[in-house]
N, C-alpha and C positions, 0 to 999 in steps of 0.2 A: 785681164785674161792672159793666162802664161801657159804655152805647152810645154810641160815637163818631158824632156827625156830621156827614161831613166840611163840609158848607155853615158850621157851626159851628166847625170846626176845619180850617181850609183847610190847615194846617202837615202833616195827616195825608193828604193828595192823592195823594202817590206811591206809599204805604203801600197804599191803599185800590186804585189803579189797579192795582198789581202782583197783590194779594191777589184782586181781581174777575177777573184774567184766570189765576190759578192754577188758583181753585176752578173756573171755568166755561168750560175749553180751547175746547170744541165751536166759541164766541160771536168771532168776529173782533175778534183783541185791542184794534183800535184802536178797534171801538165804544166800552168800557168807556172807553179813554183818554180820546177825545172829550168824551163823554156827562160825565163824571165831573169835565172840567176846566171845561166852560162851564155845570155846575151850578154853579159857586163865582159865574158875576157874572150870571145871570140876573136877569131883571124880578120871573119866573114864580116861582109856590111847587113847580113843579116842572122836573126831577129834584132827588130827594134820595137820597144814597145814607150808607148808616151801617155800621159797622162795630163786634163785639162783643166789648171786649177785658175780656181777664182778669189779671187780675195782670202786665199790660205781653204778654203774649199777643193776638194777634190771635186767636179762636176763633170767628168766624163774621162773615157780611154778609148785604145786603137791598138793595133799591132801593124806589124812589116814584118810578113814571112816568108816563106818558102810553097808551103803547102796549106790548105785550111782545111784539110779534113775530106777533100773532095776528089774527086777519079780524076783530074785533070791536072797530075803531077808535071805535064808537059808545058805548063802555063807556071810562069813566078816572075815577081813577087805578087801576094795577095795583102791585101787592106785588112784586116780582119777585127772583129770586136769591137768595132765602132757603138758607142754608149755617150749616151748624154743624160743626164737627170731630167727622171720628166719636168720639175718645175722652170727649167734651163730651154727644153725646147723650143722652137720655133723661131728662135733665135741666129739660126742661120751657125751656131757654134760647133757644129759635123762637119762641116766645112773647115774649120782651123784644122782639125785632125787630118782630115785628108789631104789638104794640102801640104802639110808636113807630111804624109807618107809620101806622096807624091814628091814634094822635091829629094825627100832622102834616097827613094827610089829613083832616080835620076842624076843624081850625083854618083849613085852607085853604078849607071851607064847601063842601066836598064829601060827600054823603047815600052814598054809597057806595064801599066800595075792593072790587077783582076782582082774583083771581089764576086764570093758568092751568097747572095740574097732571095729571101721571097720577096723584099718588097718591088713595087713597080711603080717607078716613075719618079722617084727618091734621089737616085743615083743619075739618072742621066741630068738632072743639074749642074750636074758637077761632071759633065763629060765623058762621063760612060756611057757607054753602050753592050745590048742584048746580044751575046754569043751564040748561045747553049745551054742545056743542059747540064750538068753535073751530077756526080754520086757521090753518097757519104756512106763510109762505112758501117752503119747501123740503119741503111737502108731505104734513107730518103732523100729526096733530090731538092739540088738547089738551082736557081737562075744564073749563070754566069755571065757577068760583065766586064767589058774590058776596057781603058781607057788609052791613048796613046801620049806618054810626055812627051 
């Protein structure tokens, strides 16, 4: 199990860009493209996006960004796109992901990472905790969690 990522392995770019707009249809493809190309020559320590390959398998992705789409612009970094192959689940494998956002975010000398989710009870495994509320601009609200590195 190896997490790819891509700021580290820019040769994985199209892999990553294809994969982020499979798993995540809803998200206007070209965000991910965008986002995903000019993380490679940024100043910033963000975006970072990673991917979690298995035996030359892609089996899941993640981001480290700024913003996730939500009214709580006053909150970053955010964990975002966290994805794992259903056949992959329950494996405890969301967890590699988040820890690599987590440390990356930390190294960047950031005291906190936020994601925002409907699920309940997922996340606080892994050391987050319920904030708030959130808005997205297309109208619907998400659960925000925050964890402290």
């Amino acid at each position: 199990m190896e997490i790819i990522s891509i700021r580290e392995n820019p040769g994985y770019k199209d892999k990553a860009i294809g994969y982020f707009q499979r798993k995540w249809p809803t998200v206007y493809p070209k965000i991910y493209e965008d986002c995903i190309i000019h993380s490679l020559t940024t100043r910033n320590p963000l975006p970072q996006w990673y991917l979690l390959e298995n035996e030359g398998e892609i089996i899941g992705c993640a981001g480290l960004i700024t913003n996730d789409f939500i009214s709580r612009m006053d909150l970053y970094p955010w964990v975002c796109a966290i994805f794992i192959e259903e056949k992959y689940r329950g494996n405890n494998y969301g967890s590699l992901l988040i820890d690599k956002a987590k440390r990356d975010a930390k190294d960047a000398k950031f005291e906190y990472l936020y994601l925002s989710t409907d699920h309940i009870g997922y996340y606080e495994k892994f050391g987050f905790g319920y904030i708030g509320q959130g808005y997205h601009p297309w109208g619907d609200e998400s659960r925000i969690y925050q964890c402290k590195l």
